[in-house]
N, C-alpha and C positions, 0 to 999 in steps of 0.2 A: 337881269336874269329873265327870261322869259317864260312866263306864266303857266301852271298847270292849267290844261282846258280840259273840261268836257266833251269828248267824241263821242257818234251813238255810230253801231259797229253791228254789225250783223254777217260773223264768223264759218258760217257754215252754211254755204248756196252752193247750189248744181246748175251746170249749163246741159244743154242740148247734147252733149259731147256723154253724160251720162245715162244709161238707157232706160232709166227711171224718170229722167230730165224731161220736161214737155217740149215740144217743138217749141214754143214761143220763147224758152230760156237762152235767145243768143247773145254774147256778152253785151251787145249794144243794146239791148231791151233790158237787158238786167241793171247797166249803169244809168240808164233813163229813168228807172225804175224807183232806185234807190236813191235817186238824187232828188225827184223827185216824193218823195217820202222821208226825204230830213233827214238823211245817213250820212255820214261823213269817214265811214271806211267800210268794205266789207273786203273777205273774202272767197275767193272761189275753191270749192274742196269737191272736185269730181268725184267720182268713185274710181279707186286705181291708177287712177292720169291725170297728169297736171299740164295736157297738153292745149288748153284752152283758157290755158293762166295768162299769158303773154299778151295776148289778144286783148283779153278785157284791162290785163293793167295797161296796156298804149290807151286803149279809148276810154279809164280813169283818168287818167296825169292829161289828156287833154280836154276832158271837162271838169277838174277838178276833186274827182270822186279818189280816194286810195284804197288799193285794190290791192289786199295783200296775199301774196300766193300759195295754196294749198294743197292739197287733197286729204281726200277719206278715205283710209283704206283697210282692206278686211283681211284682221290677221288669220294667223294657224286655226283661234278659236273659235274663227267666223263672227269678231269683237270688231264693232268700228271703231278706226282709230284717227284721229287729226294728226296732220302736220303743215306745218309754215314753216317757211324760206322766207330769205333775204333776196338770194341774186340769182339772175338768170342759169350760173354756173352749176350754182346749190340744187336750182331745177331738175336740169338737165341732169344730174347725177341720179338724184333722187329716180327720175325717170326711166335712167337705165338698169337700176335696181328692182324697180318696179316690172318692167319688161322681161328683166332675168327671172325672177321668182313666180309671176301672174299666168296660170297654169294654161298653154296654148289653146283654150275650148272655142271654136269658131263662135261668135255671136248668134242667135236665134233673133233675129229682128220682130219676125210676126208676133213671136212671145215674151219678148223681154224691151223691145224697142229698138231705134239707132242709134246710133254712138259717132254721131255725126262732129267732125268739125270744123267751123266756117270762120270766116274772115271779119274784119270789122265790118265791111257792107252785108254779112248776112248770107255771104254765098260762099255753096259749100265747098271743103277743098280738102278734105281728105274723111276719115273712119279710122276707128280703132276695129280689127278684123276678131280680136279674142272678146268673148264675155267678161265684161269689167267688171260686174258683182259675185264673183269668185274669191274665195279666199288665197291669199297669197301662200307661198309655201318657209312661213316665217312667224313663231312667235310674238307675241307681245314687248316680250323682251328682248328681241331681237331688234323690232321693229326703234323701241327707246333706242336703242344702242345704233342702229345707221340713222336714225334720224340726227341724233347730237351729234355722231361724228361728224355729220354733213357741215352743221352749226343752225342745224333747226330746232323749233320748239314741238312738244307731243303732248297730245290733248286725248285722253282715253272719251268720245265721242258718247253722248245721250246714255250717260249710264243708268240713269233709272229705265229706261226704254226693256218693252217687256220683249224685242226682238232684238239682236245683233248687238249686245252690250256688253257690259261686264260682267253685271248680274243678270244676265238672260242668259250668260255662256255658262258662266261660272257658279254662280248663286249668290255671289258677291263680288264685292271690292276686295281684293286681295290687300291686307293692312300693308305689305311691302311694297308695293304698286310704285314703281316709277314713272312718274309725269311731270308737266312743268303746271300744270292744271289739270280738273275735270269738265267737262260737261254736260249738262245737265237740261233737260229739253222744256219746254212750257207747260207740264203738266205737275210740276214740282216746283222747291225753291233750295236753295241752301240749309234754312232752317229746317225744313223736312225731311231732307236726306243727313244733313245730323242727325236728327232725332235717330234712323236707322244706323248711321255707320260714323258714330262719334268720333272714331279714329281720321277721320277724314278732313278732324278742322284745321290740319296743314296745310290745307290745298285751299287756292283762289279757285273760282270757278267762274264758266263763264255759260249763258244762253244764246241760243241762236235757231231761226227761223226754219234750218235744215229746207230751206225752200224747194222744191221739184216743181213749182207753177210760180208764174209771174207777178200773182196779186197774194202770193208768199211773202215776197221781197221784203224787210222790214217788218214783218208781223210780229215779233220776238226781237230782241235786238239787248246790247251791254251798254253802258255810258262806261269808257274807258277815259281817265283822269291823266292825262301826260301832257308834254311842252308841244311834242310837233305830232306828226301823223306819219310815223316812220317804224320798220321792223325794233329796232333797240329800243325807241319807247316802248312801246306796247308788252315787249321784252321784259322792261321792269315795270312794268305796270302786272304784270304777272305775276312778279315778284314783291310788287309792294314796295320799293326802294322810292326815296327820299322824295315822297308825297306820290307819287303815282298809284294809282290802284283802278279796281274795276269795281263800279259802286254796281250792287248786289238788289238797288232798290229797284233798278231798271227789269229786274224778273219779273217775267210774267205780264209783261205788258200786255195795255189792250191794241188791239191793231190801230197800225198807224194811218192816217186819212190818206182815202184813194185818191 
């Protein structure tokens, strides 16, 4: 049988394709990055678009880095939310959903950034033309329900976070809250958001770097406990099934060497 490992994972990075994203964030800088920084998975979660996921998993799988596919995106309640996918198909749906609901507002470059998207060599080959940090026209629980129809996982995004959370929307964690986890940003830990919302010890949680700059990459990062470096472990490693899990010690790390 082959061995539960320790993976260090850093969940939740923006490319260049995000208009918050700095220029420097093209997926070849970012797997350079983190490979360089001891990561052995992250993934990519734009804001709105996951059209910059493909790119960087080709030039993970061929330096070794797993690059698992995401986005962030901003429900009804203006609440960032995560999602992962498995397959390119999964994407692609996700994507068209995304485009149907993400309110036509042309982008303001001068004030908000590009929304550029480039090729493994860094040269660019298209734009997203709508503003991507708009809220979509979709619930929360909307959001749970096409993400698992897809067969993805939803992660309610930086919930203690005093902007764009759950308790920034809301004023809380809603105790009904469907998720397959939370997470939780570096200025917190598990233990401390128990303390505030005890209802909350069914959930695994997980941290990550939310990186928007390049010397982000790995700052924050989870030690995920599974057999290989694939969507289905990680899967149950969410879950906690039969020795997998996400060791909680890895919060709050201090940055990892440049």
């Amino acid at each position: 049988m082959t061995p539960i490992t320790p993976f260090k994972a850093d969940l939740h990075i923006h490319t260049v394709l995000s208009p918050c994203g700095d220029l420097e964030m093209s997926p070849r800088a970012i797997v350079d990055t983190a490979l360089h920084r001891g990561l052995d998975m992250i993934a990519i979660t734009d804001h709105n678009t996951t059209r910059q996921v493909k790119t960087t998993q080709k030039i993970g799988r061929d330096e070794g880095l797993f690059v698992l596919g995401g986005v962030e995106i901003t429900s009804q309640e203006e609440a960032h939310c995560l999602a992962y996918f498995e397959t390119d198909d999964q994407l692609d749906e996700f994507q068209e959903f995304l485009d149907k609901h993400l309110p036509p507002i042309p982008n303001d470059e001068e004030r908000f950034g590009y929304q550029l998207i480039v090729d493994e060599n860094d040269e660019i080959v298209g734009e997203e033309p709508y503003h991507l940090l708009n809220a979509i026209d979709v619930d929360i629980d909307g959001l749970y329900d096409e993400v698992h129809r897809i067969g993805g996982l939803f992660i309610p995004a930086h919930i203690n976070k005093g902007t764009t959370s759950l308790t920034s929307q809301l004023g809380f964690v809603p105790p009904d809250i469907r998720a397959d986890a939370l997470e939780i940003n570096r200025f917190t830990t598990r233990d401390e958001t128990l303390k505030k919302f005890a209802y909350l010890k069914r959930f695994n949680f997980i941290t990550d770097s939310d990186a928007h700059f390049i010397n982000n990459v790995g700052d924050v990062y989870n030690v995920v406990y599974m057999q290989h470096r694939t969507f289905a472990e990680f899967s149950a490693a969410l879950r906690g099934e039969e020795g997998r899990s996400i060791d909680t010690v890895a919060f709050r790390q201090a940055p990892l060497p440049r």
